[in-house]
C-alpha positions as CSV (number, residue, x, y, z in Angstrom):
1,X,-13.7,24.6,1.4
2,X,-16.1,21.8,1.5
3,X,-15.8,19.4,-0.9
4,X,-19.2,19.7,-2.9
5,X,-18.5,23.4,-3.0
6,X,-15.4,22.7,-4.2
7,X,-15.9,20.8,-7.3
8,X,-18.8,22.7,-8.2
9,X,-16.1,25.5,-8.2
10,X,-14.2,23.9,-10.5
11,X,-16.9,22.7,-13.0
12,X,-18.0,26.4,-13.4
13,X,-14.5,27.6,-13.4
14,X,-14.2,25.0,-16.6
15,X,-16.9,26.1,-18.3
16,X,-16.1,29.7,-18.2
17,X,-12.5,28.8,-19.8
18,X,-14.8,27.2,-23.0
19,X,-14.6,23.9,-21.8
20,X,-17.1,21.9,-23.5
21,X,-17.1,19.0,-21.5
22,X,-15.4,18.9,-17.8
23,X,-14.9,16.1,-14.8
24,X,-13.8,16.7,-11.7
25,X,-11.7,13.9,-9.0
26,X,-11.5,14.3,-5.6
27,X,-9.7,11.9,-3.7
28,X,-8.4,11.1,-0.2
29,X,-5.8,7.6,-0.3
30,X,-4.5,6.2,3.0
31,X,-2.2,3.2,2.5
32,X,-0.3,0.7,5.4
33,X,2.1,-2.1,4.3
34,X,3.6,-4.5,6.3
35,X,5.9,-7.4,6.8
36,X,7.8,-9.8,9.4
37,X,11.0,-11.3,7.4
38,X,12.7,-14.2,9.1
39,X,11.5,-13.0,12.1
40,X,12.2,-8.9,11.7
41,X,9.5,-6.6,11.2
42,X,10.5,-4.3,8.5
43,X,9.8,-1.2,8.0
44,X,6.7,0.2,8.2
45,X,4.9,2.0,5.0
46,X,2.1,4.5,5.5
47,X,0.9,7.5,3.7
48,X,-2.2,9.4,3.2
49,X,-2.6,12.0,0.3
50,X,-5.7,14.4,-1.2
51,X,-6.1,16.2,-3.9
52,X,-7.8,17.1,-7.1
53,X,-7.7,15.9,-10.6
54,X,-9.1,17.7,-13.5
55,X,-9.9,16.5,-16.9
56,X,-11.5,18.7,-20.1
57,X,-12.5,18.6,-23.6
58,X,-12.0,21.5,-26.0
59,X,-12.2,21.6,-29.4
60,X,-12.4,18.0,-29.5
61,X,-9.0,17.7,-27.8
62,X,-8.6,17.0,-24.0
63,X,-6.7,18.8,-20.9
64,X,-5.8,17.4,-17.4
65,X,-4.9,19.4,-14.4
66,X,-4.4,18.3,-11.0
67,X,-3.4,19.8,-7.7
68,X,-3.3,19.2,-3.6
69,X,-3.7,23.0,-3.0
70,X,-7.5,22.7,-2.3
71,X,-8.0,27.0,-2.3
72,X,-10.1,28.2,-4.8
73,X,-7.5,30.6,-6.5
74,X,-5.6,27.3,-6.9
75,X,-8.2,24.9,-8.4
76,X,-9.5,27.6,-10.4
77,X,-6.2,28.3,-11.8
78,X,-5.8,24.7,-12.3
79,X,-9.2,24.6,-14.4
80,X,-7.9,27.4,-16.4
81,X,-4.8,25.3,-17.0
82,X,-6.8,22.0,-17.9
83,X,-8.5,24.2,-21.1
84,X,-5.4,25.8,-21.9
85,X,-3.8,22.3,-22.2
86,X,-7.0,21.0,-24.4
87,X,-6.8,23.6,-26.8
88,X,-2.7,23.2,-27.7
89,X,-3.3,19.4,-28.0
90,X,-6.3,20.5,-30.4
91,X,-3.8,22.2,-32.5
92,X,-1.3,19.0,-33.0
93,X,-4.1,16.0,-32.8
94,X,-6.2,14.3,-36.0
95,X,-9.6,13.0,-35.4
96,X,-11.3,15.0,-32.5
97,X,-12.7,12.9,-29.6
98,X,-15.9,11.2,-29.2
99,X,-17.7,10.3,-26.3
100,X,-19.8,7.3,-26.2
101,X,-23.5,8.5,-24.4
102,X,-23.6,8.1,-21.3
103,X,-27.1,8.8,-19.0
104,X,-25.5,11.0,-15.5
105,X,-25.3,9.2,-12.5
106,X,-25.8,9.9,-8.9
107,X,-25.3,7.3,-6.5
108,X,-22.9,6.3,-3.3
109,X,-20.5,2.9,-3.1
110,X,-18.9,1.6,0.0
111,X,-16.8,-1.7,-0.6
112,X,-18.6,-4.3,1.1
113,X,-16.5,-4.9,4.6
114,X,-16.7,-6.0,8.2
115,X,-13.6,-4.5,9.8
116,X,-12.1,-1.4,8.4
117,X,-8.3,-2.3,8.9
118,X,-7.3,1.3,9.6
119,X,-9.4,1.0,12.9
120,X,-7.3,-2.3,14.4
121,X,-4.2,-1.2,16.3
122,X,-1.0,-1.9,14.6
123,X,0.2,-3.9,17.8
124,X,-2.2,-6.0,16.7
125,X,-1.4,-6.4,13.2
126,X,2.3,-6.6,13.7
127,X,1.6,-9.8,16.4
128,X,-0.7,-11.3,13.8
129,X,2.1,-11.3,11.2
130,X,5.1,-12.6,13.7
131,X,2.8,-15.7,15.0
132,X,2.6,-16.6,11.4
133,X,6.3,-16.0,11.0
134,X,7.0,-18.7,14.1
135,X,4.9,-21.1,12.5
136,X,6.8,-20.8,9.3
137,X,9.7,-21.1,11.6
138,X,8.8,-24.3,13.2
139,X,7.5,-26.0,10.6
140,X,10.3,-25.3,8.1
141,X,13.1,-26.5,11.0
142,X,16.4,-26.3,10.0
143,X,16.2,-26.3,6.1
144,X,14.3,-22.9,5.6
145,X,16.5,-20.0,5.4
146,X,14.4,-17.5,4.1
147,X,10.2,-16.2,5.0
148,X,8.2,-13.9,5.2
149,X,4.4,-12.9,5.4
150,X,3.7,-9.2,4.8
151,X,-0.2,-7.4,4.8
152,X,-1.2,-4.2,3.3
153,X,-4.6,-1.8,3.7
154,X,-5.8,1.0,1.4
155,X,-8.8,3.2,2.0
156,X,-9.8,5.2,-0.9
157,X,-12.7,7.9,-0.8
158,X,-13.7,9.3,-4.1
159,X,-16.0,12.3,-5.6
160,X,-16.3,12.7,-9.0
161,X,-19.1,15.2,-10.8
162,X,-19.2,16.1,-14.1
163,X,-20.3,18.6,-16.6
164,X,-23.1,16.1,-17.4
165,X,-24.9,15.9,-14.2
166,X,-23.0,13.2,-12.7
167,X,-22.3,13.1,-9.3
168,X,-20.8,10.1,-7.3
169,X,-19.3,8.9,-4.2
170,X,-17.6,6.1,-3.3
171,X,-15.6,4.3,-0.2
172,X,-12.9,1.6,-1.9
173,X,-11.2,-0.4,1.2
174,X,-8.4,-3.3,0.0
175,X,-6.6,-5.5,2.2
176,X,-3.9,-7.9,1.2
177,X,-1.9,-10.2,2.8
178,X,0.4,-13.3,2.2
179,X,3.1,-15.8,3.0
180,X,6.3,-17.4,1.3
181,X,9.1,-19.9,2.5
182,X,12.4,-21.1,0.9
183,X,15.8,-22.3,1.2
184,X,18.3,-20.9,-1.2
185,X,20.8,-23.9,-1.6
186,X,23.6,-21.5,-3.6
187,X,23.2,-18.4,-5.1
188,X,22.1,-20.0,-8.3
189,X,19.6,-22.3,-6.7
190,X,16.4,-21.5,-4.4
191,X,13.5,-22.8,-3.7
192,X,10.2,-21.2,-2.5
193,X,6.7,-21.6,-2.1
194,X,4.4,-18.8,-1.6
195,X,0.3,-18.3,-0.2
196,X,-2.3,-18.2,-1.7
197,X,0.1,-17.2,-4.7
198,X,3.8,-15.3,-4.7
199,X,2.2,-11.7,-4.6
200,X,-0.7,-12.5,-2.0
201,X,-4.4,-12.8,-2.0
202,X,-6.1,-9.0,-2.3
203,X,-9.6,-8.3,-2.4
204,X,-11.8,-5.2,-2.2
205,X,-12.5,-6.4,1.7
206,X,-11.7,-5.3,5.1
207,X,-9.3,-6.9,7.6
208,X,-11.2,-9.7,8.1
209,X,-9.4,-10.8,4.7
210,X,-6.5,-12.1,7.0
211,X,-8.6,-14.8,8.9
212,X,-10.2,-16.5,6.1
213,X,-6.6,-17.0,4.0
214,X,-6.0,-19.4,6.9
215,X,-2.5,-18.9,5.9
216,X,-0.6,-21.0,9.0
217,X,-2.9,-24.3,8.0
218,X,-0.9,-23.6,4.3
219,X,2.5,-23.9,6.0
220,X,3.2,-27.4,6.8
221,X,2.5,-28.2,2.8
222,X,4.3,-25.5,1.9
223,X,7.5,-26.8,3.7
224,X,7.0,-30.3,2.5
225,X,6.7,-29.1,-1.2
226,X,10.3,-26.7,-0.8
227,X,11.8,-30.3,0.2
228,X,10.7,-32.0,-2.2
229,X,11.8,-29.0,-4.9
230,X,15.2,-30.1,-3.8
231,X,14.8,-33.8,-4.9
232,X,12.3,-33.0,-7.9
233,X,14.0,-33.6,-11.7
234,X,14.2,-31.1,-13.9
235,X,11.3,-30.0,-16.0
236,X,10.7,-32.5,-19.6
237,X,11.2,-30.5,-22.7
238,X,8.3,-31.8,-24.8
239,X,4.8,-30.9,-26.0
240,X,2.0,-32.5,-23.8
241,X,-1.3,-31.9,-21.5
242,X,-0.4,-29.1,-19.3
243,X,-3.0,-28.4,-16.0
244,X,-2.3,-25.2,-14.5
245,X,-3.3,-24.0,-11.2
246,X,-6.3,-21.6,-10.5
247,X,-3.3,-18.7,-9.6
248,X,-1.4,-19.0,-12.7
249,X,-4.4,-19.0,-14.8
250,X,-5.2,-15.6,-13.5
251,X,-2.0,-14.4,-14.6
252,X,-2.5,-16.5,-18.0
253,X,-6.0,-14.4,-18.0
254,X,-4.2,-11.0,-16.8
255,X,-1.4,-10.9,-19.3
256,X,-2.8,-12.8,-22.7
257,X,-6.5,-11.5,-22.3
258,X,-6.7,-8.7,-20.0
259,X,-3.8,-6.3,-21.7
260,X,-4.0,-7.5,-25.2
261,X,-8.3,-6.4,-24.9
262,X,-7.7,-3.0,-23.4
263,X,-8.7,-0.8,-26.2
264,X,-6.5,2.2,-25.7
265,X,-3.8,-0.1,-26.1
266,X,-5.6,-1.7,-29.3
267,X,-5.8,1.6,-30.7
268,X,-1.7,2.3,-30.2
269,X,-2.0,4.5,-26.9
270,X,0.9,2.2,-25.1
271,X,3.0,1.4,-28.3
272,X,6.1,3.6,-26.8
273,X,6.2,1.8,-23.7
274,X,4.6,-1.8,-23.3
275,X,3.3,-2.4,-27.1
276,X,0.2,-2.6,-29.2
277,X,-2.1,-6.2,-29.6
278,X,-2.7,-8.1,-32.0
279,X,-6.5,-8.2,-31.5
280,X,-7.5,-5.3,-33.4
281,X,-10.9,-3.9,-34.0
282,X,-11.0,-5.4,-37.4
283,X,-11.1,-9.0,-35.5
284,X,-14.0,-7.9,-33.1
285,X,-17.2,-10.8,-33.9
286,X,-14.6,-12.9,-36.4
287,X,-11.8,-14.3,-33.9
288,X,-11.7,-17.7,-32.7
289,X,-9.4,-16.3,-28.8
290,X,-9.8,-19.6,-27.3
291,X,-11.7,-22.7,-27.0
292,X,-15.9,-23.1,-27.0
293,X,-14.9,-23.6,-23.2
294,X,-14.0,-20.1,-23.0
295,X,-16.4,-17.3,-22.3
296,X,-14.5,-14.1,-20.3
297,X,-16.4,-11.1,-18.6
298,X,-15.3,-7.6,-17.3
299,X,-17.2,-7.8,-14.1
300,X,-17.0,-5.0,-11.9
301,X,-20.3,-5.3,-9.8
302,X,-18.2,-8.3,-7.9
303,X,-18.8,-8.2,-4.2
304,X,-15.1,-8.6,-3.5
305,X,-13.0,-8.2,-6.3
306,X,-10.1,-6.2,-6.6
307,X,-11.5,-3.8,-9.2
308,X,-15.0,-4.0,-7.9
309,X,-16.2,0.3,-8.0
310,X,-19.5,1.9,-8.3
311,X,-18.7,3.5,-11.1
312,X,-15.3,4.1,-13.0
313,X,-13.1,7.2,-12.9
314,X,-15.6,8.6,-15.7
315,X,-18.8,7.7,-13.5
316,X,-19.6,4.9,-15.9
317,X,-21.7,2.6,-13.4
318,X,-19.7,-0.8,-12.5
319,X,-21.1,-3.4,-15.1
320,X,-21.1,-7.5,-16.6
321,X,-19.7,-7.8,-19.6
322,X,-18.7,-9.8,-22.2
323,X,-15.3,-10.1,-23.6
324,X,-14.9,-13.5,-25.3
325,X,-17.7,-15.5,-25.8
326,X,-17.4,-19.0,-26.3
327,X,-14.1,-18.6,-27.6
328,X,-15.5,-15.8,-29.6
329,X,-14.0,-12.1,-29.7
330,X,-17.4,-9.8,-29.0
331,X,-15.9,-6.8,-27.0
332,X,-12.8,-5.1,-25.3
333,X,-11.9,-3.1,-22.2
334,X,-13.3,0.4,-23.5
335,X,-13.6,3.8,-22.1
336,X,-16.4,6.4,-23.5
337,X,-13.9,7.5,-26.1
338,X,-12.5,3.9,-27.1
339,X,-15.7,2.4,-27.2
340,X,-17.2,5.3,-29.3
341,X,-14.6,4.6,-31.7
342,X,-16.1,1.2,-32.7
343,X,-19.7,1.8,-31.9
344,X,-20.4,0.8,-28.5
345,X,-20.9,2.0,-25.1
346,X,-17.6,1.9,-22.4
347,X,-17.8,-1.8,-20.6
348,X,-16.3,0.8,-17.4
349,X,-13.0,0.3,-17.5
350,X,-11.6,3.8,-17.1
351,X,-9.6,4.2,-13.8
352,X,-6.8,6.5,-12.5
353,X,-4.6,5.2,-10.0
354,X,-4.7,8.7,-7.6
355,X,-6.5,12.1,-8.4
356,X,-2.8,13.2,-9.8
357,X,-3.2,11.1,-12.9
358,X,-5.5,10.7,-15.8
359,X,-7.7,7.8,-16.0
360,X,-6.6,5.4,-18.7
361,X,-8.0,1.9,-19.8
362,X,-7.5,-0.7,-17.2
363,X,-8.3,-4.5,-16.6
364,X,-11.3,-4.5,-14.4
365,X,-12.5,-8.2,-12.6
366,X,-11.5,-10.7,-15.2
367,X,-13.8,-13.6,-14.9
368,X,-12.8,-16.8,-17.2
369,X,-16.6,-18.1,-16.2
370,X,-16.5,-21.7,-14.0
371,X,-16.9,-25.2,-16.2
372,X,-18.0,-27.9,-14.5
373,X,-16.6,-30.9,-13.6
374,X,-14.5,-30.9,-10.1
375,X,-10.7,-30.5,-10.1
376,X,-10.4,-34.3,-9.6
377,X,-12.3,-35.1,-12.3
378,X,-10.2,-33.1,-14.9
379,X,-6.7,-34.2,-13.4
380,X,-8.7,-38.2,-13.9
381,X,-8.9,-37.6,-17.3
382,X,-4.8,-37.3,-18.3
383,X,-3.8,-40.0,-18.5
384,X,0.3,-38.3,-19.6
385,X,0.6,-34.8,-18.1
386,X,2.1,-32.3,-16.1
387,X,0.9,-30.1,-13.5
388,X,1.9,-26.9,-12.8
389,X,1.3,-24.5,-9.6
390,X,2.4,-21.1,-8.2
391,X,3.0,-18.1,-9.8
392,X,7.1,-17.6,-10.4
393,X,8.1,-16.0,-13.7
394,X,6.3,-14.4,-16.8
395,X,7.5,-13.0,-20.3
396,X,5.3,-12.0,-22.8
397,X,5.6,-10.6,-26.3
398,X,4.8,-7.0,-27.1
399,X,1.5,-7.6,-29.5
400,X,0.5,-10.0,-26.4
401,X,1.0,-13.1,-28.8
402,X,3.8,-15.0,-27.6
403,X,4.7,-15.9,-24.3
404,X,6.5,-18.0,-21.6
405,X,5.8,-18.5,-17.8
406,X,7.4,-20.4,-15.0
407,X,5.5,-21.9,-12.3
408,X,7.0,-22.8,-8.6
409,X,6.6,-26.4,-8.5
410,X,5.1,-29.1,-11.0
411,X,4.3,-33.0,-10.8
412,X,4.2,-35.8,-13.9
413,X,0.7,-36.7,-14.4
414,X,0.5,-40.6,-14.8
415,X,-3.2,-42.2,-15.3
416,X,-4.5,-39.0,-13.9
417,X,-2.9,-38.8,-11.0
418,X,0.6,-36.7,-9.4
419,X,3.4,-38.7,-10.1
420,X,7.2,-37.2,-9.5
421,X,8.0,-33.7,-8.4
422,X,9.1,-31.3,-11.2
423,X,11.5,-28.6,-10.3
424,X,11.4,-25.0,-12.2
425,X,8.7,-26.1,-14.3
426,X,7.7,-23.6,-17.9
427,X,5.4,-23.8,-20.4
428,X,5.2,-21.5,-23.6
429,X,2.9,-21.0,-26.6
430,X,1.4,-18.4,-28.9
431,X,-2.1,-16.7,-26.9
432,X,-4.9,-18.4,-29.7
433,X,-3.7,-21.6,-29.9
434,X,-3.1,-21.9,-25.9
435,X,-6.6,-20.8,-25.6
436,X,-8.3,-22.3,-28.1
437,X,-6.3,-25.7,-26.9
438,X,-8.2,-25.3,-23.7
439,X,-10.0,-28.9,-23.0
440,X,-11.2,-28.4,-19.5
441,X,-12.0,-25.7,-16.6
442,X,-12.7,-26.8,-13.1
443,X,-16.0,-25.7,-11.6
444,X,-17.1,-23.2,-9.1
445,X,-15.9,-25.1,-5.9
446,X,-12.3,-24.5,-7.3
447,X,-13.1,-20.8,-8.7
448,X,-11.6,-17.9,-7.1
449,X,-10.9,-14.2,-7.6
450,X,-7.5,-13.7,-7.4
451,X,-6.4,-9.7,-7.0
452,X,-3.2,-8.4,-8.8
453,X,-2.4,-5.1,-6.7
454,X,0.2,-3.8,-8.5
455,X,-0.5,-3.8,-12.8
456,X,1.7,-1.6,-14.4
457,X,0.5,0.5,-17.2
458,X,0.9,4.4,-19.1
459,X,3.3,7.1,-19.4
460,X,4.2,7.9,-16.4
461,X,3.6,5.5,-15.1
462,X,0.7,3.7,-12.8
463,X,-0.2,1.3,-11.0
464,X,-3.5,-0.5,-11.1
465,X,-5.5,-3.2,-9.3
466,X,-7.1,-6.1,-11.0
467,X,-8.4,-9.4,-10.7
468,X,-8.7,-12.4,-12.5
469,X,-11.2,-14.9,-11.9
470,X,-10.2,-18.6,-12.6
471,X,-10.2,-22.1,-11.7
472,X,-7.5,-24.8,-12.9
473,X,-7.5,-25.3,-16.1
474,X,-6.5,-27.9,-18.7
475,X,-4.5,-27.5,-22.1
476,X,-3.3,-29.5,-24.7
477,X,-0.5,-29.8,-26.8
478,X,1.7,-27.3,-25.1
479,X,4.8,-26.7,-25.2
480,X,6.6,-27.7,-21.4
481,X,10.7,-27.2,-20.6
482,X,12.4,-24.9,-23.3
């Protein structure tokens, strides 16, 4: 049946059951993953999947349903299902749902893109990937034991209606790709350095996305930096100016912003199986989060970031907004019954991570907004520093308080410049007093969006993709080495 028809189907089939509210999913996912491993191509991943994913309310309770049998006795046995499921949670739950107002949509959304990666031959792919391999190869010599580079597409076409005259379509098309190169010296000691960062560069782009990393002009400093990891001292234990990198303040942003403001989570919705946050509503318009430096938006009208959409997995229409301004806590990641909750309209943050699974609260495009004075200029102003690059390790308290992360390589800062290597640098601190110790972000000629493919959230479990806009950024007073 054709797809229109189809939903339609399934919205009347909803109503009929007593729904009083109903949306309806229809998805088609095509994935390809890829990699060349010290010169072996591995395996290759690809799947393709369709289906349906219903979602009610019913006496103020809700129902999902999904299914890959597109027949209409199917789906209208699955929207009979979907009520039946709303009205036993209606008997068990407290407060019934809200939904913030919302005016219907009707619109189409095609990732912005040049070169739809499932149209270029794999051939073509694979001999992309093994010339960046022999480059690794050549520059590393003899003391690299270990590379790889790996790129992987997904094309995702979406349908969504809903009860309330919504009615959407979108075209989503990532591509990802990256590089990393080590030598393991014992099984307790290796060293690696990874491009852009250690899970890749991904953007809501096409396959022109390989090109423009320019990964093989990366490799020759990548090679010098493992060797010098070999002869760097440990890290200092001490308190002092840290300056991170642009890649590990996205995943600064990602784990002590980004989860600890999704308001499901807020609310108690992940407290079984990741934790709860200690920026509750009470806080909202009174917390000091971070620095006057600091002003955070959800931003998913971004041309190419990872979470950039038309419109979430409840057709709320992709949106700028503000999370923490000037240091101030003003708003969370909300979804129409979150945000309802404390008076406010969804920021559009709802997203499912197939047409099997309910949408939950996810980060979006987290953008910590530019400052501006150059990289140089900040890294001239520390005069007795460290700085820290590269993604490597990350631990982080289950109210999204405390923390510690490890970076791949670090340097002394002496009169604001890179001193000695630092091996297996860390820095830890408590999330407001990191933030609010922020002195200095690097402007716009150092800003990027860097995509996190893979964020892990809800019971089950899914995976979503995010992004986190940042440029290096300075701290003080933190705690380096324990």
């Amino acid at each position: 049946m054709e797809r229109t028809k189809l939903v339609q189907l399934i919205l009347s089939q909803c109503r009929k059951a007593g729904a009083g509210y109903a949306d309806v999913r229809w998805e088609r996912q095509e994935t390809e993953s890829l990699s060349v491993s010290t010169g072996t191509v591995e395996p290759i991943e690809r799947s393709a999947n369709y289906g349906v994913g219903i979602r009610v309310l019913k006496d103020g309770a809700w129902g999902f349903a999904a299914t890959d049998n597109l027949t209409e006795k199917a789906v209208g046995e699955k929207a009979v299902l979907a009520v039946a499921l709303a009205e036993a949670s209606a008997r068990v739950m407290g407060e019934p749902v809200k939904l913030a107002p919302l005016k219907a949509s009707k619109g189409k959304f095609i990732t912005p893109h040049e070169i739809d990666p499932f149209t270029v031959p794999l051939e073509q792919k694979i001999a992309y990937l093994m010339d960046i391999d022999r480059a690794m190869a050549e520059s590393g010599g003899g003391n690299m034991n270990s590379r790889n580079v790996f790129a992987v597409f997904e094309k995702v076409d979406k349908f969504f209606v809903s009860s309330e005259g919504s009615e959407v379509e979108q075209i989503l098309i990532h591509s990802g790709a990256g590089l990393s190169l080590g030598t393991a010296v014992s099984h307790r000691e290796r060293y690696e350095r990874s491009f852009p960062t250690s899970s890749g560069q991904h953007e809501s782009k096409g396959y022109e996305l390989l090109e423009e990393l320019k990964m093989k002009e990366a490799i020759p400093r990548l090679a010098e930096e493992v060797a010098m990891m070999q002869g760097g001292q440990p890290c200092p234990q001490k308190a002092t100016t840290l300056l991170l990198s642009g890649d590990q303040v996205s995943l600064q942003i990602h784990e002590s912003i980004g989860h600890a403001l999704e308001l499901d989570r807020v609310f108690g919705a992940e407290r079984n199986f990741s934790g709860t946050s200690f920026a509750t509503p009470d806080k909202l318009g009174q917390l000091k989060y971070a620095s006057d430096l600091v002003t955070v938006v959800s931003d998913t009208t971004l041309p190419h970031g990872l979470a950039s959409c038309g419109y979430d997995d409840e057709g709320v229409p992709a949106q700028w907004a503000e999370l923490i301004k000037d240091g101030l806590l003003v708003n969370y990641l909300s979804s129409r019954e979150t945000a309802a909750r404390i008076g406010k309209n969804s920021t559009g943050a709802m997203r499912a991570n197939s047409w099997s699974n309910v949408p939950i609260v996810r980060i979006t495009n987290l953008n910590l907004l530019p400052g501006n004075k150059s990289f140089a200029k900040i890294l001239s102003e520390i005069d007795d520093g460290i700085y820290m690059d590269g993604v490597k390790s990350w631990s982080i308290d289950d109210e999204r308080r405390y923390f510690k992360f490890g970076c791949e390589i670090g340097w002394l800062i002496r009169g604001g410049k890179l001193a000695e290597p630092i091996k297996n640098p860390t820095y830890s601190g408590c999330t407001t007093e990191f933030w609010n110790n922020c002195t200095g972000i690097a402007d716009q000629s150092a800003h990027r969006i860097w995509g996190t493919p893979n964020c892990g959230k809800g019971q089950p479990g899914q995976n979503a993709k995010t992004a986190q806009g940042a440029a290096p950024a300075r701290f003080a007073n933190v705690t380096i080495g324990e």
